[in-house]
mmCIF file of the N, C-alpha and C atoms, coordinates in Angstrom:
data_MODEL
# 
_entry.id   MODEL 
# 
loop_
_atom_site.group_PDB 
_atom_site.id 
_atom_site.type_symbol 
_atom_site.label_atom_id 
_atom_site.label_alt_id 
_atom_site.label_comp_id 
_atom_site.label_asym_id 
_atom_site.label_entity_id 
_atom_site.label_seq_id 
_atom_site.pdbx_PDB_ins_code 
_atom_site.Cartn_x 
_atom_site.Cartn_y 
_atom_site.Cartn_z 
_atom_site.occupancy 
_atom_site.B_iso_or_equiv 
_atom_site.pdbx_formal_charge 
_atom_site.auth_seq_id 
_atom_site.auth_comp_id 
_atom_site.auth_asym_id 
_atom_site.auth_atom_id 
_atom_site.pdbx_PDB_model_num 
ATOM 1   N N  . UNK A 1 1  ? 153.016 50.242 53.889 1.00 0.00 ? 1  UNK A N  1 
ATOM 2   C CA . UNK A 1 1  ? 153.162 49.526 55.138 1.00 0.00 ? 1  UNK A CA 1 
ATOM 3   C C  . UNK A 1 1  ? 154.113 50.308 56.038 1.00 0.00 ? 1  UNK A C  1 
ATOM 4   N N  . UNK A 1 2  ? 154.149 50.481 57.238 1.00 0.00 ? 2  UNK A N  1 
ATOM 5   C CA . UNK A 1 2  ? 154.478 51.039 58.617 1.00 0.00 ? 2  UNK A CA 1 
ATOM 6   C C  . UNK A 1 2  ? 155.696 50.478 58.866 1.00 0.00 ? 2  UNK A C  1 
ATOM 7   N N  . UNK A 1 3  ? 156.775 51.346 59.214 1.00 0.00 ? 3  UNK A N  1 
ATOM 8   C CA . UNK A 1 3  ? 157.885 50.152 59.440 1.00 0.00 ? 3  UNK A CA 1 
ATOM 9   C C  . UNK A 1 3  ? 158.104 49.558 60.998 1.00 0.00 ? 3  UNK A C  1 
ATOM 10  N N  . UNK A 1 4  ? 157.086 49.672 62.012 1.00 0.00 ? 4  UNK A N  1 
ATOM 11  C CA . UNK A 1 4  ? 156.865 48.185 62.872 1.00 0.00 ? 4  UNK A CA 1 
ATOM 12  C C  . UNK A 1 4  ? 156.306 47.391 61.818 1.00 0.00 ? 4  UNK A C  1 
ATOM 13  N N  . UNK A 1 5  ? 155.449 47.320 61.372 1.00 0.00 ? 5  UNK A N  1 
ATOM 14  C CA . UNK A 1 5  ? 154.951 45.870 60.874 1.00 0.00 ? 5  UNK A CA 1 
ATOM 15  C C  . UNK A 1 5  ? 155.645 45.561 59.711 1.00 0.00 ? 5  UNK A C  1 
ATOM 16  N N  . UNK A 1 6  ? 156.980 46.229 59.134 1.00 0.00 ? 6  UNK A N  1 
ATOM 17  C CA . UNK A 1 6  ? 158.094 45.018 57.779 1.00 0.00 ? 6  UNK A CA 1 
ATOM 18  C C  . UNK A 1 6  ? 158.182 44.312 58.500 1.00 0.00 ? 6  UNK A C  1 
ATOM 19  N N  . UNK A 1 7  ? 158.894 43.346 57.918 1.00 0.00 ? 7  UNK A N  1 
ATOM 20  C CA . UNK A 1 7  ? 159.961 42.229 58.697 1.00 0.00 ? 7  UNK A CA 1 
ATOM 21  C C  . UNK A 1 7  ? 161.156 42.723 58.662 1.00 0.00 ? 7  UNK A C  1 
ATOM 22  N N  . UNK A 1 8  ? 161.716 42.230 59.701 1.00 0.00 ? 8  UNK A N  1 
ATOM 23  C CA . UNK A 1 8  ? 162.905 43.118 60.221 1.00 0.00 ? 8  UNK A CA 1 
ATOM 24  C C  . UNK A 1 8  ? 164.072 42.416 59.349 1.00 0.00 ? 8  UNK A C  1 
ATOM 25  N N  . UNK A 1 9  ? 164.588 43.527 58.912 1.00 0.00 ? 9  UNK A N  1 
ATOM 26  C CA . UNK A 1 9  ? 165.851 43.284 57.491 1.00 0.00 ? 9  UNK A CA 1 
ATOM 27  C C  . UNK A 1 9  ? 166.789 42.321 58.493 1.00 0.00 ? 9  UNK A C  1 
ATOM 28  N N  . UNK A 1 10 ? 166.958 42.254 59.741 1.00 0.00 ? 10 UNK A N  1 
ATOM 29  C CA . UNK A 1 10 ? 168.016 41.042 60.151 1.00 0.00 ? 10 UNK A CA 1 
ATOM 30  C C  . UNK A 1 10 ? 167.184 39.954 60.223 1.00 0.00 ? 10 UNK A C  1 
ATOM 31  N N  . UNK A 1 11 ? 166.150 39.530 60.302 1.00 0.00 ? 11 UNK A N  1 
ATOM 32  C CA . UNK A 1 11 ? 165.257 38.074 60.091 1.00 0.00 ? 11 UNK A CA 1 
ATOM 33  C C  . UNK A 1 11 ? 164.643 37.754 60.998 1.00 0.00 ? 11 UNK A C  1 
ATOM 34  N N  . UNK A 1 12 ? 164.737 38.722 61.830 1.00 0.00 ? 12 UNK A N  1 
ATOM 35  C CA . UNK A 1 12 ? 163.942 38.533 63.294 1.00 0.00 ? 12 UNK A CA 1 
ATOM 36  C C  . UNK A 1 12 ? 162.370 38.144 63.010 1.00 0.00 ? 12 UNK A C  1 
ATOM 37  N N  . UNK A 1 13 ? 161.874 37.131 63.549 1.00 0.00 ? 13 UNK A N  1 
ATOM 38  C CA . UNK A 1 13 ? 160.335 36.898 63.467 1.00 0.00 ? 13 UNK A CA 1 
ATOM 39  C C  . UNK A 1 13 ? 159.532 38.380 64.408 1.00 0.00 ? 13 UNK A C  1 
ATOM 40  N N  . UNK A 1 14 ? 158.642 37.814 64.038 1.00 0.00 ? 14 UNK A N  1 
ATOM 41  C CA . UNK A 1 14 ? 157.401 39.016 64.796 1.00 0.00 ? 14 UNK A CA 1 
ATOM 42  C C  . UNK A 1 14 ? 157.593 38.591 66.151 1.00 0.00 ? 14 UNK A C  1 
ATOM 43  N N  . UNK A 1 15 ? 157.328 37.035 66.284 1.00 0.00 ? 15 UNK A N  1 
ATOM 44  C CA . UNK A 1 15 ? 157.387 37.231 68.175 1.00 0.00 ? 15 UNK A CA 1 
ATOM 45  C C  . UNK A 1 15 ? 159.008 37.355 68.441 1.00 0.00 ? 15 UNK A C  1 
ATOM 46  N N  . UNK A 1 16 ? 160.015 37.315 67.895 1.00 0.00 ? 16 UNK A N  1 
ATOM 47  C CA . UNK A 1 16 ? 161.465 37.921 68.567 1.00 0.00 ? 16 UNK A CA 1 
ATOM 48  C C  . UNK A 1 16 ? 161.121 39.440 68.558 1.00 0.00 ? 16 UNK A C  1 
ATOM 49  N N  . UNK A 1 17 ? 160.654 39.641 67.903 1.00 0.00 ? 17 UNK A N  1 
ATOM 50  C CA . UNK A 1 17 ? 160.638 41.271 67.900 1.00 0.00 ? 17 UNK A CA 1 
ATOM 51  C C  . UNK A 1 17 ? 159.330 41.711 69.078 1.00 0.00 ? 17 UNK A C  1 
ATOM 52  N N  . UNK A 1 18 ? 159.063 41.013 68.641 1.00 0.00 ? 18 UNK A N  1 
ATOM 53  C CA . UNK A 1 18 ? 157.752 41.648 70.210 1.00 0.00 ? 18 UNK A CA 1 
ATOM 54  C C  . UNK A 1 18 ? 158.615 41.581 71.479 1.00 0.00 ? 18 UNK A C  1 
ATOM 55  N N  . UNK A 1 19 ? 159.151 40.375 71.790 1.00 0.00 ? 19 UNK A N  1 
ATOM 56  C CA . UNK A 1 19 ? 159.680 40.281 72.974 1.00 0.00 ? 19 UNK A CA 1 
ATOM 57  C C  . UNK A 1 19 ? 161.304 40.977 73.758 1.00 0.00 ? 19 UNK A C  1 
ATOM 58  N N  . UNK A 1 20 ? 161.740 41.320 72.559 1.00 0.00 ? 20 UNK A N  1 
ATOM 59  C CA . UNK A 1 20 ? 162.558 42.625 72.904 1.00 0.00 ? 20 UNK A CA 1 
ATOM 60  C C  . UNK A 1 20 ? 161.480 44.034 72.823 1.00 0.00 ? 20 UNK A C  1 
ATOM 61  N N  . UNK A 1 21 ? 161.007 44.235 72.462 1.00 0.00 ? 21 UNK A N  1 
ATOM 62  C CA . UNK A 1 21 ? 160.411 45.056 72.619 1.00 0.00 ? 21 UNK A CA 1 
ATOM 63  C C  . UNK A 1 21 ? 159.495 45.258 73.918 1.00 0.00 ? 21 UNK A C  1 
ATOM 64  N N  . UNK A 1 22 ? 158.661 43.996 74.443 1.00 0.00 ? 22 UNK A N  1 
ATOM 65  C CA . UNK A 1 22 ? 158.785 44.204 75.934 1.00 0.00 ? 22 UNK A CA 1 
ATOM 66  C C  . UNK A 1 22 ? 159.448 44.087 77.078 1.00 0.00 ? 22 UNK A C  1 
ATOM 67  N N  . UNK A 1 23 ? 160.925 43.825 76.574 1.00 0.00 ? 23 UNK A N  1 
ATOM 68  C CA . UNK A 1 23 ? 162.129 44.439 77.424 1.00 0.00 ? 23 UNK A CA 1 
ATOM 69  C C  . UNK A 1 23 ? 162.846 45.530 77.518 1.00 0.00 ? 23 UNK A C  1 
ATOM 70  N N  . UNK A 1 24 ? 162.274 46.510 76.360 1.00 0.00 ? 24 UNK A N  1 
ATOM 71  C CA . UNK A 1 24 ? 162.522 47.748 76.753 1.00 0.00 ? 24 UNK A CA 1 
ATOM 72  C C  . UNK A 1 24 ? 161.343 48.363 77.330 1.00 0.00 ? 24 UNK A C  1 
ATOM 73  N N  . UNK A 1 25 ? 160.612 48.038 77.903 1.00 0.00 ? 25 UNK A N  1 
ATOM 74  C CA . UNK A 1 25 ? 159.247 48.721 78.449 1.00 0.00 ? 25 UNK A CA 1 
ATOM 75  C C  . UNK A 1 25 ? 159.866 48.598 80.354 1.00 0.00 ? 25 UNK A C  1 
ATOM 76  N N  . UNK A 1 26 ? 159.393 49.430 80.699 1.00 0.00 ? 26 UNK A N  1 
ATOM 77  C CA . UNK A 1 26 ? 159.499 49.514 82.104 1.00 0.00 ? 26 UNK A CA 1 
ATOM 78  C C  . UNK A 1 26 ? 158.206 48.970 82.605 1.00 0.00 ? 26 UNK A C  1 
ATOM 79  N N  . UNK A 1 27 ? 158.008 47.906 83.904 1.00 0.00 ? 27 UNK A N  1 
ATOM 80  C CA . UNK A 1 27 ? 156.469 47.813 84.567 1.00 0.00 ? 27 UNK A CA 1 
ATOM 81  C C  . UNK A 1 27 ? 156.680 48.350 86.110 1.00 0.00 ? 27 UNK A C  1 
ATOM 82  N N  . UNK A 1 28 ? 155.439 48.266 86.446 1.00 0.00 ? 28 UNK A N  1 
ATOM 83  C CA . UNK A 1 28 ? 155.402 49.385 87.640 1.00 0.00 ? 28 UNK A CA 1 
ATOM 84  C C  . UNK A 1 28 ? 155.829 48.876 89.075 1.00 0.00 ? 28 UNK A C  1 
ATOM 85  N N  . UNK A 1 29 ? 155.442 47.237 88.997 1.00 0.00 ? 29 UNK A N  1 
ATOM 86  C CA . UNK A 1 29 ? 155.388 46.534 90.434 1.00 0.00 ? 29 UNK A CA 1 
ATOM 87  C C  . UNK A 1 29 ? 155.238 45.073 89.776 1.00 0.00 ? 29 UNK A C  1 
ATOM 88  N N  . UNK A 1 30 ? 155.101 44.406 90.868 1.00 0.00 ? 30 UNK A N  1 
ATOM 89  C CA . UNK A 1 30 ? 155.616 43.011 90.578 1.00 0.00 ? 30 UNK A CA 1 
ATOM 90  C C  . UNK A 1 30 ? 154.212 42.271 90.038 1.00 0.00 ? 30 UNK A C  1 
ATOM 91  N N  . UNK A 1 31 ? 154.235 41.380 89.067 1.00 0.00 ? 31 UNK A N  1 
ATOM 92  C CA . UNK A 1 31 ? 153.237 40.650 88.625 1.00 0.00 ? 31 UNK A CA 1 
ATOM 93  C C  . UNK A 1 31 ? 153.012 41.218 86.885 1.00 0.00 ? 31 UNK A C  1 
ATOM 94  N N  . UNK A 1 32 ? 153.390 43.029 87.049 1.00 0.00 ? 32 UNK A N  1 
ATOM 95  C CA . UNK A 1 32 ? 153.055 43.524 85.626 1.00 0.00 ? 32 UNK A CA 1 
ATOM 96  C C  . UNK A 1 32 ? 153.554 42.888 84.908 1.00 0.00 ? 32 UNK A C  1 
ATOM 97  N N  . UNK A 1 33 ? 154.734 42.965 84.537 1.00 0.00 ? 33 UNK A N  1 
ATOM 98  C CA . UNK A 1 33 ? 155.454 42.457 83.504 1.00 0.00 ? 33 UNK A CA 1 
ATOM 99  C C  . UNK A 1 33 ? 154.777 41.089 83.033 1.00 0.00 ? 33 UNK A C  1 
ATOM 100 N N  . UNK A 1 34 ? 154.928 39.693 83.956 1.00 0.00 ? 34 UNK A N  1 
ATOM 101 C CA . UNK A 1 34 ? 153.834 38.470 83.604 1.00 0.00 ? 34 UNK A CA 1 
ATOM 102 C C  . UNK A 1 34 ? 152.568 38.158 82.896 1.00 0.00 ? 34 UNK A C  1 
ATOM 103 N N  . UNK A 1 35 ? 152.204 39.621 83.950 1.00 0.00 ? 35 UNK A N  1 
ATOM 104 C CA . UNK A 1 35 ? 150.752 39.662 82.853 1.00 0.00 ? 35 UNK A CA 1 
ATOM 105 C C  . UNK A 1 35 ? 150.719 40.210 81.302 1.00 0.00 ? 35 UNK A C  1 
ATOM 106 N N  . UNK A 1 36 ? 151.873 41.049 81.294 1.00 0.00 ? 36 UNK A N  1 
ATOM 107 C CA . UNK A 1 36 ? 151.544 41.530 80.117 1.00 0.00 ? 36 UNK A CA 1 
ATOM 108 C C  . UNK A 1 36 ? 152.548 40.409 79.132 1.00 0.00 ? 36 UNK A C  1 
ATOM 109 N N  . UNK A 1 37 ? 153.293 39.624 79.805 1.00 0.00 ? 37 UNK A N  1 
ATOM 110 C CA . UNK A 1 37 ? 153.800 38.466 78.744 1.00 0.00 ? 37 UNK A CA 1 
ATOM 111 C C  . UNK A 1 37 ? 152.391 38.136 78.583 1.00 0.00 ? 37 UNK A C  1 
ATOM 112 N N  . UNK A 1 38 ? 151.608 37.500 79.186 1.00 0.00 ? 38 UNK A N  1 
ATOM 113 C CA . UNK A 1 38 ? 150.950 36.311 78.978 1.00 0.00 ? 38 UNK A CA 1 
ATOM 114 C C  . UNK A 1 38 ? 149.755 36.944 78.084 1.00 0.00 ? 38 UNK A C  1 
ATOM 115 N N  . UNK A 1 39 ? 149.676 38.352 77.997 1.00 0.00 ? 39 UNK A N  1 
ATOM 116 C CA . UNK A 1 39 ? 147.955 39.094 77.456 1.00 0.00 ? 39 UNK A CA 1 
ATOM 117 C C  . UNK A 1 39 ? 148.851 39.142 76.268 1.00 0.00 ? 39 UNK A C  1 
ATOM 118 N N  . UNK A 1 40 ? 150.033 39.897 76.065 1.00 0.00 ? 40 UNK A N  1 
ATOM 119 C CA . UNK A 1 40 ? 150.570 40.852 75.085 1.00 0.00 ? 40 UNK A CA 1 
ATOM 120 C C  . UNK A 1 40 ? 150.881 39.582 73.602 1.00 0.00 ? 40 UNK A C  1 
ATOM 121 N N  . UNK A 1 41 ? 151.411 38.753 74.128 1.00 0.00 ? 41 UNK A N  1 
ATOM 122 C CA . UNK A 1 41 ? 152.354 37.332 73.484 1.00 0.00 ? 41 UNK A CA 1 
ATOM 123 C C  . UNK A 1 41 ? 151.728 35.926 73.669 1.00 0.00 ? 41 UNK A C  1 
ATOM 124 N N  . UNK A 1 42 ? 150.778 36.128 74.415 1.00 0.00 ? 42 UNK A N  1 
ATOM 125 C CA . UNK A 1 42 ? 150.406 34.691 74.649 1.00 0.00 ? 42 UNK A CA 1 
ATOM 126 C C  . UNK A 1 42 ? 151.064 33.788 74.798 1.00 0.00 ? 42 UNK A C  1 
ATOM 127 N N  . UNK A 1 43 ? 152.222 34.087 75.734 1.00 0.00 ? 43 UNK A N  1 
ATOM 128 C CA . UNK A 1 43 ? 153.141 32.607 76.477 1.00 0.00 ? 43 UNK A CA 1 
ATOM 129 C C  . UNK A 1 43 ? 153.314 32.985 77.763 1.00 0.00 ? 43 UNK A C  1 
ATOM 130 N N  . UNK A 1 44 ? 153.234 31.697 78.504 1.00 0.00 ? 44 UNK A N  1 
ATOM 131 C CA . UNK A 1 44 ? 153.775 31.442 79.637 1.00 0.00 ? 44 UNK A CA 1 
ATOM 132 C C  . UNK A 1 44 ? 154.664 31.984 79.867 1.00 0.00 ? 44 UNK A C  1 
ATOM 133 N N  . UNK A 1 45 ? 154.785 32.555 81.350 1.00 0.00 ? 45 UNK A N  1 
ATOM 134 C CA . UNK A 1 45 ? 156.455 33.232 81.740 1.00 0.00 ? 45 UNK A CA 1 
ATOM 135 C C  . UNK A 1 45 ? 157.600 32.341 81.369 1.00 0.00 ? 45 UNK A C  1 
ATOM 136 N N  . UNK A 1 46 ? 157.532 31.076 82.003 1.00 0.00 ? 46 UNK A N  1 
ATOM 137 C CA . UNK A 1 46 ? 158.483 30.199 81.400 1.00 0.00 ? 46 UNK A CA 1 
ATOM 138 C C  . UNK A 1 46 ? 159.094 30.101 80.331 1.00 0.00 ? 46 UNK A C  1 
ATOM 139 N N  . UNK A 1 47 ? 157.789 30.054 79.001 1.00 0.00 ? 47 UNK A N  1 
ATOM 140 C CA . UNK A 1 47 ? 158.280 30.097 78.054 1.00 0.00 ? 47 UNK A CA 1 
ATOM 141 C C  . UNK A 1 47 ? 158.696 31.254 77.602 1.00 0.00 ? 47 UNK A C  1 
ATOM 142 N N  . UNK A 1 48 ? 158.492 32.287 78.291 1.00 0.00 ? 48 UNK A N  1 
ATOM 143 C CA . UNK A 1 48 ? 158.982 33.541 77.304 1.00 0.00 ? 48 UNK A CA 1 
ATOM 144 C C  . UNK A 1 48 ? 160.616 33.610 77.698 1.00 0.00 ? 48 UNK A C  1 
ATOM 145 N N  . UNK A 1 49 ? 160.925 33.164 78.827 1.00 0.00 ? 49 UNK A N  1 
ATOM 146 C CA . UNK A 1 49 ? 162.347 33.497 79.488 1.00 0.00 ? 49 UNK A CA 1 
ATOM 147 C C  . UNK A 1 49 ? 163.428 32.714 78.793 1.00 0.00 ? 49 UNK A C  1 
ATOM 148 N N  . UNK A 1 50 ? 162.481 31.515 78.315 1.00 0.00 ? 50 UNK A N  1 
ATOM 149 C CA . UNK A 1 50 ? 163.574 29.939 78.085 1.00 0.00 ? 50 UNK A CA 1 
ATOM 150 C C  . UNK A 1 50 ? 163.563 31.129 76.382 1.00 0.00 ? 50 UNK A C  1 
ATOM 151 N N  . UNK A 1 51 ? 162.479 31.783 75.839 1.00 0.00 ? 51 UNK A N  1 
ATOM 152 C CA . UNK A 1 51 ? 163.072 32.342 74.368 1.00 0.00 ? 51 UNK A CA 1 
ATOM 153 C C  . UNK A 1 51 ? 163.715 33.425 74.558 1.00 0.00 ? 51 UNK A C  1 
ATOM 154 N N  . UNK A 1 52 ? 163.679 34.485 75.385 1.00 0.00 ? 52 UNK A N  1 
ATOM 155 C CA . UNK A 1 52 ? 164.739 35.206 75.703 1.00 0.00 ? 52 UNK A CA 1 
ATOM 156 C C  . UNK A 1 52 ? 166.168 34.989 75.942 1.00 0.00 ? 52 UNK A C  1 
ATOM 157 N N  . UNK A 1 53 ? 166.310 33.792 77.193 1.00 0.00 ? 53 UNK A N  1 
ATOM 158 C CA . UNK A 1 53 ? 167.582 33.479 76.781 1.00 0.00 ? 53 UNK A CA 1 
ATOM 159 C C  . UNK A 1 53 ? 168.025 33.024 75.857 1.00 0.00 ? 53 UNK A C  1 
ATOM 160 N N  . UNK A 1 54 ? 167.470 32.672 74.775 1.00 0.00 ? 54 UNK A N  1 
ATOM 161 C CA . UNK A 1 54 ? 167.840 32.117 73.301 1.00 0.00 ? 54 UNK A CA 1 
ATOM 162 C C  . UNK A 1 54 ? 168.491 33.574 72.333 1.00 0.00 ? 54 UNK A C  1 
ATOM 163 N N  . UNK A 1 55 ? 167.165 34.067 72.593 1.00 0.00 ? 55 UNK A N  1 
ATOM 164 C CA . UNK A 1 55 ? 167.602 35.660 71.730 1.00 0.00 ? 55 UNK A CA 1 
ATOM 165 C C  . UNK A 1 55 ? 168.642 36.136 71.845 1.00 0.00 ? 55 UNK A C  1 
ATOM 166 N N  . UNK A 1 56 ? 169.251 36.332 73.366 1.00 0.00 ? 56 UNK A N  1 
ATOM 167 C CA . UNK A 1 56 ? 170.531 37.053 73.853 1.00 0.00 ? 56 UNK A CA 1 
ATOM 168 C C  . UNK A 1 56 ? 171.507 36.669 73.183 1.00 0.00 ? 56 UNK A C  1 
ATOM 169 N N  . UNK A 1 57 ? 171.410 35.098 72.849 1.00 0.00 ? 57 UNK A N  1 
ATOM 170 C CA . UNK A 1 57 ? 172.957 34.763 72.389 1.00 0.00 ? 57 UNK A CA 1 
ATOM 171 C C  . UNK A 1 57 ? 172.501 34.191 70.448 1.00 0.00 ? 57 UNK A C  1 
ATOM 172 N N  . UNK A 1 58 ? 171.858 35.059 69.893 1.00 0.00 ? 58 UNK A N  1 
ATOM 173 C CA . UNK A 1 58 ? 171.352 35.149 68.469 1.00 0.00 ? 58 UNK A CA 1 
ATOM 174 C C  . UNK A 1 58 ? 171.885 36.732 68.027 1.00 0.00 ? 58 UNK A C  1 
ATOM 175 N N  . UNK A 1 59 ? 172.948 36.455 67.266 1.00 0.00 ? 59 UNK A N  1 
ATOM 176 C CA . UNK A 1 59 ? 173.400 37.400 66.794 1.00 0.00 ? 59 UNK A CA 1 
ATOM 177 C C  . UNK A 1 59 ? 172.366 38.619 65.678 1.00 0.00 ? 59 UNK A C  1 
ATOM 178 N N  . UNK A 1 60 ? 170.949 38.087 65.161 1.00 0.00 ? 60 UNK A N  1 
ATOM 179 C CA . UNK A 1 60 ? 170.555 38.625 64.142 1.00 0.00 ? 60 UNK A CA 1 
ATOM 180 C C  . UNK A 1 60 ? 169.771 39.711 65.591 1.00 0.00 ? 60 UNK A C  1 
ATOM 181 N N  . UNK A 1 61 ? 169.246 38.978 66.406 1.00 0.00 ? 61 UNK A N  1 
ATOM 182 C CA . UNK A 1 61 ? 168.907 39.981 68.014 1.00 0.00 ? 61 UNK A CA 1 
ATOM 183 C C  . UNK A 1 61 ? 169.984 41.382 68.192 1.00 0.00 ? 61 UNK A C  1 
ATOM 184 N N  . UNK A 1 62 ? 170.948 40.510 68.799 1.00 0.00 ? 62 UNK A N  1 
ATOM 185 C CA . UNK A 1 62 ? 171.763 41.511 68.754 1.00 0.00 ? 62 UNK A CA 1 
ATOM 186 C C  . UNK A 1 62 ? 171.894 42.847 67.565 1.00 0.00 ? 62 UNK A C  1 
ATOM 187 N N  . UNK A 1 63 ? 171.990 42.715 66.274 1.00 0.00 ? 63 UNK A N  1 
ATOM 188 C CA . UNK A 1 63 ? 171.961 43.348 65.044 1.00 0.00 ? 63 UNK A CA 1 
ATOM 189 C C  . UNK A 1 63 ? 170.780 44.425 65.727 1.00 0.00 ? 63 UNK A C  1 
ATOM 190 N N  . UNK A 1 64 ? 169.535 44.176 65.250 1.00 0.00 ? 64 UNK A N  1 
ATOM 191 C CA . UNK A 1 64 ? 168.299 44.241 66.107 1.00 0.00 ? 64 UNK A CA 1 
ATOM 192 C C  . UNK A 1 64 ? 167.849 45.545 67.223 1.00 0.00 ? 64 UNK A C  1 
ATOM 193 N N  . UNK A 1 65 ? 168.501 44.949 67.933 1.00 0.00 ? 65 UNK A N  1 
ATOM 194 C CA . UNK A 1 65 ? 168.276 45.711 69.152 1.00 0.00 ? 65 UNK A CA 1 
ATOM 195 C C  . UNK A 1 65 ? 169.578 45.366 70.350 1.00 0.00 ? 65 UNK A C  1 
ATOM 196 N N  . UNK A 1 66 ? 170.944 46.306 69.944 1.00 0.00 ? 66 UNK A N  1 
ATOM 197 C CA . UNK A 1 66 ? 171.995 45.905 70.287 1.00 0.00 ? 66 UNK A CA 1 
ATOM 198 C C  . UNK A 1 66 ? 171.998 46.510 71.838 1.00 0.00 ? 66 UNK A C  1 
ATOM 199 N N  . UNK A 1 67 ? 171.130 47.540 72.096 1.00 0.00 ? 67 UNK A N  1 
ATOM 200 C CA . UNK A 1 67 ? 170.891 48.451 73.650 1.00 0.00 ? 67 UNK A CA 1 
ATOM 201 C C  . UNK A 1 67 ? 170.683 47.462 74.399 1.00 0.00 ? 67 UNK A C  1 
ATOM 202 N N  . UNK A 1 68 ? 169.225 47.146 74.047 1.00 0.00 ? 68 UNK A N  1 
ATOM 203 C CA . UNK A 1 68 ? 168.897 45.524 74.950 1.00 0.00 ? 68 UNK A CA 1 
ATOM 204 C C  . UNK A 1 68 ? 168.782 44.659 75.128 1.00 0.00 ? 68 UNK A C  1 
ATOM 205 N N  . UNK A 1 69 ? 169.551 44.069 73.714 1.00 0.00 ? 69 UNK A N  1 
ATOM 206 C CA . UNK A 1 69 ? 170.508 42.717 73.945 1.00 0.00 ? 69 UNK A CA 1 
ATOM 207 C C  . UNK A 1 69 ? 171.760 42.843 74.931 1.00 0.00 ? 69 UNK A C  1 
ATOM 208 N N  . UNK A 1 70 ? 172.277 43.825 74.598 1.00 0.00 ? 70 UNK A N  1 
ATOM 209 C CA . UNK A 1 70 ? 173.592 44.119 75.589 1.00 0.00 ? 70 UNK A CA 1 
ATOM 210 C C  . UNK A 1 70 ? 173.359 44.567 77.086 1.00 0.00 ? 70 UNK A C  1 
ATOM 211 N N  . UNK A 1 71 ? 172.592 44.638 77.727 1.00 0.00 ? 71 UNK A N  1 
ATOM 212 C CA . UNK A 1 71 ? 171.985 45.545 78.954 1.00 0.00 ? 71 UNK A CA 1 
ATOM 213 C C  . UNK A 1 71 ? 171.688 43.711 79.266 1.00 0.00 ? 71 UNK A C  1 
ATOM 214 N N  . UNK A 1 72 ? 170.487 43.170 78.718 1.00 0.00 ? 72 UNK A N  1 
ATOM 215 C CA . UNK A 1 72 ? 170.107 41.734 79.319 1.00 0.00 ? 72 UNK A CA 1 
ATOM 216 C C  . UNK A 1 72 ? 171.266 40.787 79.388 1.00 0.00 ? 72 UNK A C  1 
ATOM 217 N N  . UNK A 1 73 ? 172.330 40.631 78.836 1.00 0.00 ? 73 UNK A N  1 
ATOM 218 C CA . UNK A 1 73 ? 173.247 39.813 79.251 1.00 0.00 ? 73 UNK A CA 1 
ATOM 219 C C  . UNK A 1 73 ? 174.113 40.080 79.779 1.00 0.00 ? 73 UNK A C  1 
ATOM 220 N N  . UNK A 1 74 ? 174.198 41.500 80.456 1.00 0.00 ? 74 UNK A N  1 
ATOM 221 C CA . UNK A 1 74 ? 175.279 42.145 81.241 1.00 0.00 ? 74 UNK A CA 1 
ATOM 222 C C  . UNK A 1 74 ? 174.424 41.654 82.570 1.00 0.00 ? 74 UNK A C  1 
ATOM 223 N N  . UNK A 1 75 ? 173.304 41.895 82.644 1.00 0.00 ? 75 UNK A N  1 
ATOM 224 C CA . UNK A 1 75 ? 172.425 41.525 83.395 1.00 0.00 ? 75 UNK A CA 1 
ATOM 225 C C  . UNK A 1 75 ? 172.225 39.584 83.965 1.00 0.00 ? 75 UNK A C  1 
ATOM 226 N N  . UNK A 1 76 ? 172.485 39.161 82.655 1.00 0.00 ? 76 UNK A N  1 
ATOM 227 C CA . UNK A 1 76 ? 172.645 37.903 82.776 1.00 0.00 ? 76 UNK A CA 1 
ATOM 228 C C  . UNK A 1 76 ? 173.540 37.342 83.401 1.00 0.00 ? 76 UNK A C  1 
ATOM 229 N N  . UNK A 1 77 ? 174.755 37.977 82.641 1.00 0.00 ? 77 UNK A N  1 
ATOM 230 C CA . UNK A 1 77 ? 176.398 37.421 83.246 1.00 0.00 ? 77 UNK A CA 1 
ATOM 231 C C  . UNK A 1 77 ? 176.538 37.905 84.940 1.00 0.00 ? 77 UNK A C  1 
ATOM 232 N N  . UNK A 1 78 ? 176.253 38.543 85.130 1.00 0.00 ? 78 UNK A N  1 
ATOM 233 C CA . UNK A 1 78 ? 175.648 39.110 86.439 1.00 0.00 ? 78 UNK A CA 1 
ATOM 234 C C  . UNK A 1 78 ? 175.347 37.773 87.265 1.00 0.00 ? 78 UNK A C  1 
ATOM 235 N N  . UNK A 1 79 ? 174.502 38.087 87.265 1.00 0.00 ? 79 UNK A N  1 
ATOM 236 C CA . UNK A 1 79 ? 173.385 37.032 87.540 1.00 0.00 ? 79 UNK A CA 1 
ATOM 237 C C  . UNK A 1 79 ? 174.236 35.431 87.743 1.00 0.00 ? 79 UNK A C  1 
ATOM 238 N N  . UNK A 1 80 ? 175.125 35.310 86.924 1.00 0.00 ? 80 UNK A N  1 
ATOM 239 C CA . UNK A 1 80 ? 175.654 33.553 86.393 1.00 0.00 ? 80 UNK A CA 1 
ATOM 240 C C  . UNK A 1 80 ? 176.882 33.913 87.648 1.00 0.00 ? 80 UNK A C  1 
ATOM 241 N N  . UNK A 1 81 ? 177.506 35.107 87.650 1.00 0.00 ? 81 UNK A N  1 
ATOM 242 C CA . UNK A 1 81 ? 178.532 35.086 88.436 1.00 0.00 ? 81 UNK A CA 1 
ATOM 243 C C  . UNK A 1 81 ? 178.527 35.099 90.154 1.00 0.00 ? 81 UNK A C  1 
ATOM 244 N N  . UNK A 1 82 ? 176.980 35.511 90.245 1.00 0.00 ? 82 UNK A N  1 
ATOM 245 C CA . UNK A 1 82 ? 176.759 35.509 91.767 1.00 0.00 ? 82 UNK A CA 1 
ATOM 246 C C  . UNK A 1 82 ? 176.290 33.829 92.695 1.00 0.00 ? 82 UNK A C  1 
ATOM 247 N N  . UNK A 1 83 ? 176.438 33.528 91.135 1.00 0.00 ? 83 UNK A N  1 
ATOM 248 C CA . UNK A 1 83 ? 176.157 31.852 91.731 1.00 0.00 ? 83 UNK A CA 1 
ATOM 249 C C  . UNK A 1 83 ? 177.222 30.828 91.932 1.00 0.00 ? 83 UNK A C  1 
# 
């Protein structure tokens, strides 16, 4: 077996791991990214955001994929402070 498809030694499910994984992907213009939640994962934008912000503050994520866990909530805190 391939090591994308183990399970990830911190306990991450397959869809946590998909969905950091299409946050390190760059899209080209506006709408890409949506579509490819909704083809790639089969969820709603909504729902993918309400599990993203979950991930950020899940330490086994962090473990994971500490680049872009840490980049999205710098991004986040950002974001919380301009409000």
């Amino acid at each position: 077996m391939d090591e994308e498809h183990e399970e990830a030694p911190a306990g991450l499910g397959r869809r946590e791991r998909d969905i950091l994984a299409l946050e390190r992907r760059g899209f080209p213009g506006p709408g890409a990214k949506e579509r490819a939640i909704r083809e790639r994962l089969g969820l709603a934008p909504v729902r993918y955001y309400q599990l993203l912000n979950a991930l950020l503050d899940d330490p086994r994520a962090l473990a994971h994929d500490p680049v872009t866990v840490n980049r999205l909530r710098r991004i986040r805190e950002a974001r919380r402070a301009e409000r």
